[in-house]
PQR file with spaces between the fields and no chain letter, atoms N, CA, C, O and H, PARSE charges and radii, in Angstrom:
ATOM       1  N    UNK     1       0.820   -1.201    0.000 -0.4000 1.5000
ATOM       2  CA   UNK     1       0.000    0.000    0.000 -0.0000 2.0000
ATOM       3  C    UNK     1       0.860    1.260    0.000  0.5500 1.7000
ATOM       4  O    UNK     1       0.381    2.373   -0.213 -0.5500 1.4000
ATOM       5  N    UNK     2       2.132    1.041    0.244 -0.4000 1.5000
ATOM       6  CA   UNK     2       3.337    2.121    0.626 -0.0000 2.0000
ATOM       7  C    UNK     2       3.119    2.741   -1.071  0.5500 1.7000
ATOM       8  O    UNK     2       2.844    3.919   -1.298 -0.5500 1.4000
ATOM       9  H    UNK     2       2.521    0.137    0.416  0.4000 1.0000
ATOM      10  N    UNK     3       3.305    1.682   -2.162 -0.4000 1.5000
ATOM      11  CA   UNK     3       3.603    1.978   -3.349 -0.0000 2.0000
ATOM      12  C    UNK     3       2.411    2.770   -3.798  0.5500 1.7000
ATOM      13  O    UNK     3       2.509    3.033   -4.997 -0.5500 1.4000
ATOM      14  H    UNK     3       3.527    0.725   -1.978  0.4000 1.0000
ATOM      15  N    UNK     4       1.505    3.159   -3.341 -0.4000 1.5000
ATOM      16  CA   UNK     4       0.792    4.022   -3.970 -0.0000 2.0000
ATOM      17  C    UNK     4       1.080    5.611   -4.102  0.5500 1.7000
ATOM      18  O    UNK     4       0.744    6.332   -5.042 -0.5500 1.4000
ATOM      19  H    UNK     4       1.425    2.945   -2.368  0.4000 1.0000
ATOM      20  N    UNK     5       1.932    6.055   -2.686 -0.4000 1.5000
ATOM      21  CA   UNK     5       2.477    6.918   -2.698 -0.0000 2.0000
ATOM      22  C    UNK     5       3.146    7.542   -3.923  0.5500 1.7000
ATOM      23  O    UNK     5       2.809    8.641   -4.365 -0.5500 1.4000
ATOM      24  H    UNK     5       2.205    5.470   -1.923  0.4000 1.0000
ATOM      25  N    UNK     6       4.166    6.740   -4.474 -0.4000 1.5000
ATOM      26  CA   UNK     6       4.952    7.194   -5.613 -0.0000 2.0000
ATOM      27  C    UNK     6       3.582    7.530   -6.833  0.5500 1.7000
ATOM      28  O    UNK     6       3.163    8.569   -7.345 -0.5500 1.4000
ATOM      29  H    UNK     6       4.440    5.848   -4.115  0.4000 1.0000
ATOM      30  N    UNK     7       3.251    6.285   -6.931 -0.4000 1.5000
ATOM      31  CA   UNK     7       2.263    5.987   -8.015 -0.0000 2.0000
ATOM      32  C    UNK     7       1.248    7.372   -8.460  0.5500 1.7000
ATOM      33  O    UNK     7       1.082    7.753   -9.619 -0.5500 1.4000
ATOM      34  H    UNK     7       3.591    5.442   -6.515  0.4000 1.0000
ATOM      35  N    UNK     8       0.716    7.910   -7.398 -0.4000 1.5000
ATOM      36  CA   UNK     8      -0.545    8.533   -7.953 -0.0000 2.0000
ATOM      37  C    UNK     8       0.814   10.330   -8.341  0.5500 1.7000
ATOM      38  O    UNK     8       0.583   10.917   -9.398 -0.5500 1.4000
ATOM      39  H    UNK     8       0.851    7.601   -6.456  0.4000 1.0000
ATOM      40  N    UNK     9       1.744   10.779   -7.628 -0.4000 1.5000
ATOM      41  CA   UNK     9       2.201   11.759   -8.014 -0.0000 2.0000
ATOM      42  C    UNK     9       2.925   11.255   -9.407  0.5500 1.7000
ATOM      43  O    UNK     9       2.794   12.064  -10.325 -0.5500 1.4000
ATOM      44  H    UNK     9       1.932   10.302   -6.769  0.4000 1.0000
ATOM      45  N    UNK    10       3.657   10.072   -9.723 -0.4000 1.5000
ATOM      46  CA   UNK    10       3.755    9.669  -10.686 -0.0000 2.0000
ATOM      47  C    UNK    10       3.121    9.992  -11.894  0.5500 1.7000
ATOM      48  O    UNK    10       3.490   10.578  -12.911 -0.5500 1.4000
ATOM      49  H    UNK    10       3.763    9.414   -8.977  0.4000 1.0000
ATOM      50  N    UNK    11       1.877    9.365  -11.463 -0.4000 1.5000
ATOM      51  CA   UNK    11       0.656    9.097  -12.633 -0.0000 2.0000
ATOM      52  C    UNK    11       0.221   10.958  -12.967  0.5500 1.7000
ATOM      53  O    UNK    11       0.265   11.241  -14.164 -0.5500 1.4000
ATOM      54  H    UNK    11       1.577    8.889  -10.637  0.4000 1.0000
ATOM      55  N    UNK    12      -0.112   11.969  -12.142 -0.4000 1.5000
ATOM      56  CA   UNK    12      -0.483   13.463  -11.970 -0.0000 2.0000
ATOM      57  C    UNK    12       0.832   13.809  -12.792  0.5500 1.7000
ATOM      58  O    UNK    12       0.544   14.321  -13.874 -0.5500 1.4000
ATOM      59  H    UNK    12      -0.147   11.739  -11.169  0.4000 1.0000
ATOM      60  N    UNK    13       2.380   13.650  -12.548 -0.4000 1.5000
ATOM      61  CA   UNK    13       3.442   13.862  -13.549 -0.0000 2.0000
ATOM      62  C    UNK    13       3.104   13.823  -14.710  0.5500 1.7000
ATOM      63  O    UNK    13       2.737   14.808  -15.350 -0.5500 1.4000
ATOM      64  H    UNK    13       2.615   13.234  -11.669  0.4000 1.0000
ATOM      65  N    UNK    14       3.183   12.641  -15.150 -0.4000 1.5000
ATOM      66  CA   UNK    14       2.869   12.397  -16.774 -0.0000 2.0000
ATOM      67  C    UNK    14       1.977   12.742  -17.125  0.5500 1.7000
ATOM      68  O    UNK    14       2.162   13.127  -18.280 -0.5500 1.4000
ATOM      69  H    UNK    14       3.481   11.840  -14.630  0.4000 1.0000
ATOM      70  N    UNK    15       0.735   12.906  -16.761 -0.4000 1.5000
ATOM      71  CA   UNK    15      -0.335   13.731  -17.297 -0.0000 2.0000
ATOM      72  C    UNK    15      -0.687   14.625  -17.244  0.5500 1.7000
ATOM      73  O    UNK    15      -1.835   14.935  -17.560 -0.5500 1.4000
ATOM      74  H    UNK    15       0.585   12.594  -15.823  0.4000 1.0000
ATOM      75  N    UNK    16       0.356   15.542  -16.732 -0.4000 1.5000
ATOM      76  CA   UNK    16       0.856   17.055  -16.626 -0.0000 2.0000
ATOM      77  C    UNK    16       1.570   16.932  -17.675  0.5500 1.7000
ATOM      78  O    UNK    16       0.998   17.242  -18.721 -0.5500 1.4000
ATOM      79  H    UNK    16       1.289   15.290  -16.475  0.4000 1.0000
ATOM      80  N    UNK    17       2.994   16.463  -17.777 -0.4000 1.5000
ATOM      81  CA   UNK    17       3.804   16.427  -19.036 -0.0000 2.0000
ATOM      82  C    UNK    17       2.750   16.171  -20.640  0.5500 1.7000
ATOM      83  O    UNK    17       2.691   17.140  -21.397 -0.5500 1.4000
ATOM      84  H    UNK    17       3.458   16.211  -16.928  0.4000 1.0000
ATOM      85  N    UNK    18       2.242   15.302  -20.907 -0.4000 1.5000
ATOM      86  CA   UNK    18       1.143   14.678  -21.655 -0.0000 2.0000
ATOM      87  C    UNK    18       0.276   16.487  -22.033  0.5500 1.7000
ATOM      88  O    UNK    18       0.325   16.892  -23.195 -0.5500 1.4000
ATOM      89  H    UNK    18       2.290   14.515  -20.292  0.4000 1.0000
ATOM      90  N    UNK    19      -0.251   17.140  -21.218 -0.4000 1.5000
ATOM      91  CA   UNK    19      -0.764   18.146  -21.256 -0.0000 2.0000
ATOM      92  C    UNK    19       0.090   19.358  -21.862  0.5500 1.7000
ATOM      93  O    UNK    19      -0.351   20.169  -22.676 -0.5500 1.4000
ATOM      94  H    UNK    19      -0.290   16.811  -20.275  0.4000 1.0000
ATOM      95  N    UNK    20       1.648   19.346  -21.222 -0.4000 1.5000
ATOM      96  CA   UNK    20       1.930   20.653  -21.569 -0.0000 2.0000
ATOM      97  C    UNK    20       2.393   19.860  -23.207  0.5500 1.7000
ATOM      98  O    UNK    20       1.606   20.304  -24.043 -0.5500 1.4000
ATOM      99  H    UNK    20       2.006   18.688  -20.561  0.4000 1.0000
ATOM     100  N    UNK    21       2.970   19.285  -23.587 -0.4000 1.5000
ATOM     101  CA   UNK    21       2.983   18.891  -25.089 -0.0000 2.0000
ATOM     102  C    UNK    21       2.248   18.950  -25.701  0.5500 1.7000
ATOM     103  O    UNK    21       2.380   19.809  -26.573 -0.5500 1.4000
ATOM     104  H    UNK    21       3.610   18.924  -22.908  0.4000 1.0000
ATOM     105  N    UNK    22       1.162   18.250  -25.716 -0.4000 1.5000
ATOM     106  CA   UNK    22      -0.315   19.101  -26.344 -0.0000 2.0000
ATOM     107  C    UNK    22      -0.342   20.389  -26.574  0.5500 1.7000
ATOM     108  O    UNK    22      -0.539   20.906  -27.673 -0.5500 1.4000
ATOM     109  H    UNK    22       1.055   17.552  -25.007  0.4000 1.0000
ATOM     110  N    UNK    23      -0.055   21.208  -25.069 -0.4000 1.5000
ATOM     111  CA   UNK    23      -0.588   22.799  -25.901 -0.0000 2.0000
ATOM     112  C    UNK    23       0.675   23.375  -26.260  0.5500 1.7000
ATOM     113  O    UNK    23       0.726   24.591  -26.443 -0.5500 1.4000
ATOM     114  H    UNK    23       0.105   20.788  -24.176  0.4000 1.0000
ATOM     115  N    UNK    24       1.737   22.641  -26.388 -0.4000 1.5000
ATOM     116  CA   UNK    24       3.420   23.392  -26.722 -0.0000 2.0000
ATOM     117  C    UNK    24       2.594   22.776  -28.636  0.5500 1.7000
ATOM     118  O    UNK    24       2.379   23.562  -29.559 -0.5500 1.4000
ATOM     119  H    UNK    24       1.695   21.653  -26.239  0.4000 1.0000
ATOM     120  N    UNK    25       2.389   21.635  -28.667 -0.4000 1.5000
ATOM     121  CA   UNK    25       2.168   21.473  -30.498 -0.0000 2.0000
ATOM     122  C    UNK    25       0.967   22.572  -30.796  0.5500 1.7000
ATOM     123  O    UNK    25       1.200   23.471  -31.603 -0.5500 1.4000
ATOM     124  H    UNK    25       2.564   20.997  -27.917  0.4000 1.0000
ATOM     125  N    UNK    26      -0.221   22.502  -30.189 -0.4000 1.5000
ATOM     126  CA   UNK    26      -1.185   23.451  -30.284 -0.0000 2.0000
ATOM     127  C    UNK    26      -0.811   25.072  -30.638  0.5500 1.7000
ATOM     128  O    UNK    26      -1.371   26.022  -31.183 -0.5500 1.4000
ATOM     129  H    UNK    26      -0.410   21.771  -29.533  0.4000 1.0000
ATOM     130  N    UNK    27       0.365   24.811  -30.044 -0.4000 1.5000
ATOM     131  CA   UNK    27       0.950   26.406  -29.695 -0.0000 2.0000
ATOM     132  C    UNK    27       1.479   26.903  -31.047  0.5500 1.7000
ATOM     133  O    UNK    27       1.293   28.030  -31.505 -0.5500 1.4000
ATOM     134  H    UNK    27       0.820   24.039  -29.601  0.4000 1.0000
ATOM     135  N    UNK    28       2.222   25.819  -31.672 -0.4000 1.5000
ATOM     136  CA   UNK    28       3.341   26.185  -32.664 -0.0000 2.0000
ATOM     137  C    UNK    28       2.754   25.338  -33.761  0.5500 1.7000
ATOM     138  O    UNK    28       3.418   24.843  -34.672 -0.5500 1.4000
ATOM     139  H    UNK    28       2.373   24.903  -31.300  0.4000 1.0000
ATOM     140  N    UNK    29       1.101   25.179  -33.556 -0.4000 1.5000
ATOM     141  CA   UNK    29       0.773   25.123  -34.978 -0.0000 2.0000
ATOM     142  C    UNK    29       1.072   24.046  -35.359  0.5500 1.7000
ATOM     143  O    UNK    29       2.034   23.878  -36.109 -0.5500 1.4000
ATOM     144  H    UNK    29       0.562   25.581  -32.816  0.4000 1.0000
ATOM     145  N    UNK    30       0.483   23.288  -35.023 -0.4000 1.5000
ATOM     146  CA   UNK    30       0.871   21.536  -35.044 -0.0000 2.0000
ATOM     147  C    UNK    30      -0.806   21.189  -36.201  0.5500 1.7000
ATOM     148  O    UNK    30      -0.865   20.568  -37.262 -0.5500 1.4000
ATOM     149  H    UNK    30      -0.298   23.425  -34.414  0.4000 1.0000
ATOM     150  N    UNK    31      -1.557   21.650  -35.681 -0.4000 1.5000
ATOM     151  CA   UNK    31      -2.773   20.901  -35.719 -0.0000 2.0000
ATOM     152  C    UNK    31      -3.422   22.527  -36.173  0.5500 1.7000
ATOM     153  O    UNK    31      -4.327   23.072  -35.541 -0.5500 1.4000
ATOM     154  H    UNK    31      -1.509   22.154  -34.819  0.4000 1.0000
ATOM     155  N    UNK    32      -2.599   23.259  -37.648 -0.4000 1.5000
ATOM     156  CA   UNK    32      -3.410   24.316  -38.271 -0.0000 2.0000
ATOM     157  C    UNK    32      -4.052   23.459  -39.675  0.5500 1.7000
ATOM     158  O    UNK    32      -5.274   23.434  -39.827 -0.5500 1.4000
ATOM     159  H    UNK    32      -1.864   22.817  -38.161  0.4000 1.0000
ATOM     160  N    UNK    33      -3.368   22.945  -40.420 -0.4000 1.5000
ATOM     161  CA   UNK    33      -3.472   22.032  -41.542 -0.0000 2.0000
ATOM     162  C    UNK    33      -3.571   20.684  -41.749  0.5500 1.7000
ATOM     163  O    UNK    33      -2.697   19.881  -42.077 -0.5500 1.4000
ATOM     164  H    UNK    33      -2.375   22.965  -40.296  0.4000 1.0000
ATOM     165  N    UNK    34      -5.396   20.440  -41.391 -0.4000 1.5000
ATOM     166  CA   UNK    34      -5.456   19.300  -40.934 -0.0000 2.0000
ATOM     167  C    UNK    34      -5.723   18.622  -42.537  0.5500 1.7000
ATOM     168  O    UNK    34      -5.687   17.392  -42.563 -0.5500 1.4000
ATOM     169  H    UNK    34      -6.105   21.092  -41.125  0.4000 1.0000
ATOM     170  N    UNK    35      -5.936   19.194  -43.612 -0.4000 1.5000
ATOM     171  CA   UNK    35      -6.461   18.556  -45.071 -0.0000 2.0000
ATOM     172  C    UNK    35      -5.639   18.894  -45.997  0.5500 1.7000
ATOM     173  O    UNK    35      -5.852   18.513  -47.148 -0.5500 1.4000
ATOM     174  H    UNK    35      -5.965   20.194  -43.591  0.4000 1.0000
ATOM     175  N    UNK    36      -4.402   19.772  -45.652 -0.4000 1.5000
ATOM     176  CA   UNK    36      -3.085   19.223  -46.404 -0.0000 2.0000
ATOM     177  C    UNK    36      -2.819   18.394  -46.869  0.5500 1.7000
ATOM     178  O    UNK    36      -2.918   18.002  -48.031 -0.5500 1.4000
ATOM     179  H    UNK    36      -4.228   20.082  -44.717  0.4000 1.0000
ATOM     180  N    UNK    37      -2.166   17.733  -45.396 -0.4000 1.5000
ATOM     181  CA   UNK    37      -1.593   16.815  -45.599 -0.0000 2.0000
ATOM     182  C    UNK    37      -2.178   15.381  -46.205  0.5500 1.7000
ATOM     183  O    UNK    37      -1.383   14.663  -46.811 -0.5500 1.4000
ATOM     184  H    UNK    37      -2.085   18.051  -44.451  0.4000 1.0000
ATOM     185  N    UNK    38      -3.641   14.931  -46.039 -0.4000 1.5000
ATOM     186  CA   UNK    38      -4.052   14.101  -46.862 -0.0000 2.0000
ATOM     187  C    UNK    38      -4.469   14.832  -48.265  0.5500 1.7000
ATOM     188  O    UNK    38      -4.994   13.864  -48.816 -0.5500 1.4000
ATOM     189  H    UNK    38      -4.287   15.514  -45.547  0.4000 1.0000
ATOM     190  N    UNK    39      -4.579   15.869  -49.176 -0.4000 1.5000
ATOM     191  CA   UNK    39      -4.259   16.237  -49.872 -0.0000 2.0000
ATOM     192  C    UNK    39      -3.204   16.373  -51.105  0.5500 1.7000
ATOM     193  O    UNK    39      -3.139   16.534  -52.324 -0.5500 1.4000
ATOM     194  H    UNK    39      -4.153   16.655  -48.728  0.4000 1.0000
ATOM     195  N    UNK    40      -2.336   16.174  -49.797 -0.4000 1.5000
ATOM     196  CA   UNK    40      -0.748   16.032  -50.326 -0.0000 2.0000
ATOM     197  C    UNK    40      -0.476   15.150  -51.117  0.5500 1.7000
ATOM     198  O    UNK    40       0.312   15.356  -52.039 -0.5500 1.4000
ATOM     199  H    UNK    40      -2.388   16.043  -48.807  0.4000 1.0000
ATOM     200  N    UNK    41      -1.083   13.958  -50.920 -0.4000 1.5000
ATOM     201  CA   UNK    41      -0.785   12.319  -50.945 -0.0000 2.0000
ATOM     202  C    UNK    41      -0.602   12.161  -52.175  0.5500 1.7000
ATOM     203  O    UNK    41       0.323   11.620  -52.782 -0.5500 1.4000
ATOM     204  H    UNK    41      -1.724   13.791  -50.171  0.4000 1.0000
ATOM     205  N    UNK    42      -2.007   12.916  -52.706 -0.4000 1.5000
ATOM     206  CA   UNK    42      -2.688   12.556  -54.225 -0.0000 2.0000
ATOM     207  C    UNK    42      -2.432   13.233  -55.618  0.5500 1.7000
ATOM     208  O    UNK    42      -3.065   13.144  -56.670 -0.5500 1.4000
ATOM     209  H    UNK    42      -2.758   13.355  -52.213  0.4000 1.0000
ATOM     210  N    UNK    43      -1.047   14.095  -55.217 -0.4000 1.5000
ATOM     211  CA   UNK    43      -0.835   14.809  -55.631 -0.0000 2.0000
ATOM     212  C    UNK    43       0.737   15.208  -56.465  0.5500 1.7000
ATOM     213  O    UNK    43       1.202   16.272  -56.055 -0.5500 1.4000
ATOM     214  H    UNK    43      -0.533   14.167  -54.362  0.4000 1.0000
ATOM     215  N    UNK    44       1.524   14.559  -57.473 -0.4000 1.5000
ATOM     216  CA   UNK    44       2.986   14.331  -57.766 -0.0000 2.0000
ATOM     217  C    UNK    44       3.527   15.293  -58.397  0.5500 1.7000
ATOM     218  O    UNK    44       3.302   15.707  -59.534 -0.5500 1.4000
ATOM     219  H    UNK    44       1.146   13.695  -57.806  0.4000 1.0000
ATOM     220  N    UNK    45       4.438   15.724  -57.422 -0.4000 1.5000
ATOM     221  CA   UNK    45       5.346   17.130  -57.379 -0.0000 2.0000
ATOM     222  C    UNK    45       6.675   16.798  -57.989  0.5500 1.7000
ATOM     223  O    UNK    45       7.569   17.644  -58.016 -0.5500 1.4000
ATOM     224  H    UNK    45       4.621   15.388  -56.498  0.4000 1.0000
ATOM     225  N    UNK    46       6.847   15.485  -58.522 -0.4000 1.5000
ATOM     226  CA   UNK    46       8.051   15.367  -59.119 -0.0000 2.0000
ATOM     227  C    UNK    46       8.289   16.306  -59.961  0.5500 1.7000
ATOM     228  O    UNK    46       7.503   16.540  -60.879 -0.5500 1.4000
ATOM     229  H    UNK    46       6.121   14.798  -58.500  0.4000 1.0000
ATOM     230  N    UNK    47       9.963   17.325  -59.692 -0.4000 1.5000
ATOM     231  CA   UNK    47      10.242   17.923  -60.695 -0.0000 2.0000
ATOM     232  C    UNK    47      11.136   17.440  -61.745  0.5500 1.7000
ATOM     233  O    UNK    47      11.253   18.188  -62.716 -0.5500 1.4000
ATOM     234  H    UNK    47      10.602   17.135  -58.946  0.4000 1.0000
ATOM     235  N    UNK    48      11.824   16.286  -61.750 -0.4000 1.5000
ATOM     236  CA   UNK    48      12.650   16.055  -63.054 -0.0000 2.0000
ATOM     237  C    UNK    48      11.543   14.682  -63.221  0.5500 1.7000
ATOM     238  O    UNK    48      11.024   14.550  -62.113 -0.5500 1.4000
ATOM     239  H    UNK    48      11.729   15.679  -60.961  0.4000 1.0000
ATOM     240  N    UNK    49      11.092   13.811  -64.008 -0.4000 1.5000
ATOM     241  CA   UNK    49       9.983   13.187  -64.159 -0.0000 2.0000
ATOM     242  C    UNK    49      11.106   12.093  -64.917  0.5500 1.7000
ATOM     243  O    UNK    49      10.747   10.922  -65.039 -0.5500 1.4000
ATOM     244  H    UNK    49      11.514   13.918  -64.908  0.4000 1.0000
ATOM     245  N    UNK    50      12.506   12.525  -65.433 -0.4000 1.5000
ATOM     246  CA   UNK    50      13.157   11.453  -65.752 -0.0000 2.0000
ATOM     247  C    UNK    50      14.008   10.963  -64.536  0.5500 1.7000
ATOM     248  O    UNK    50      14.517    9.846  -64.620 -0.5500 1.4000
ATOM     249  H    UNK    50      12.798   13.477  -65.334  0.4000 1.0000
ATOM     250  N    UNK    51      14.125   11.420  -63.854 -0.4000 1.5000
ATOM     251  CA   UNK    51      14.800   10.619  -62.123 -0.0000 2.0000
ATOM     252  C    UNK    51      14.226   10.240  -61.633  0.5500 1.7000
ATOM     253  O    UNK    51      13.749   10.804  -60.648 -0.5500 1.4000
ATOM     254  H    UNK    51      13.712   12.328  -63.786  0.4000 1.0000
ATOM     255  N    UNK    52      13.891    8.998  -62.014 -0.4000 1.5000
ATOM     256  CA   UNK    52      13.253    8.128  -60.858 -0.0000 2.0000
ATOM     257  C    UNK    52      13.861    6.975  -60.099  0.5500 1.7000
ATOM     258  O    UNK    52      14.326    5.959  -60.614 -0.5500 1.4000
ATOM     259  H    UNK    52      14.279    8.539  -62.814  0.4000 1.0000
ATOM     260  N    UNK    53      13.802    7.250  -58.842 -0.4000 1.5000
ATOM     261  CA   UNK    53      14.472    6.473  -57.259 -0.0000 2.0000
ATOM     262  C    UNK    53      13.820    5.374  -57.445  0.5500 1.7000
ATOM     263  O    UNK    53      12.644    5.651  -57.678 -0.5500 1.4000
ATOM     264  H    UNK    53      13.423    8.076  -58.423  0.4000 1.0000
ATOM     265  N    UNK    54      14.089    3.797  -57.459 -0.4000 1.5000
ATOM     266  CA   UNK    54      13.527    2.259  -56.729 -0.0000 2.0000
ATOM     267  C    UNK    54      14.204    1.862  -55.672  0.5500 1.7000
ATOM     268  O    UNK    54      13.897    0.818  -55.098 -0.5500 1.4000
ATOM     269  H    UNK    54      15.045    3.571  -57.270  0.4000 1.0000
């Protein structure tokens, strides 16, 4: 029962940490362009069309 001690400030840690990352990406625009990027996909930006990488 001792081990609960660590445990629950533990557990309040990381989901403090968990939180401030969220609003640090939120912050800097993580989650402005959400239909870009699947946008992106469909879309071939190759500029030399004779170099092609396998």
């Amino acid at each position: 029962m001792d081990v609960i001690v660590y445990l629950i400030p533990a557990a309040l840690g990381l989901g403090l940490l968990g939180l401030i990352g969220f609003l640090w990406a939120l912050k800097s625009g993580q989650f402005d362009d959400l239909d870009g990027a699947a946008n992106r996909i469909l879309f071939d930006d190759d500029d030399d069309p004779g170099k092609r990488t396998r």
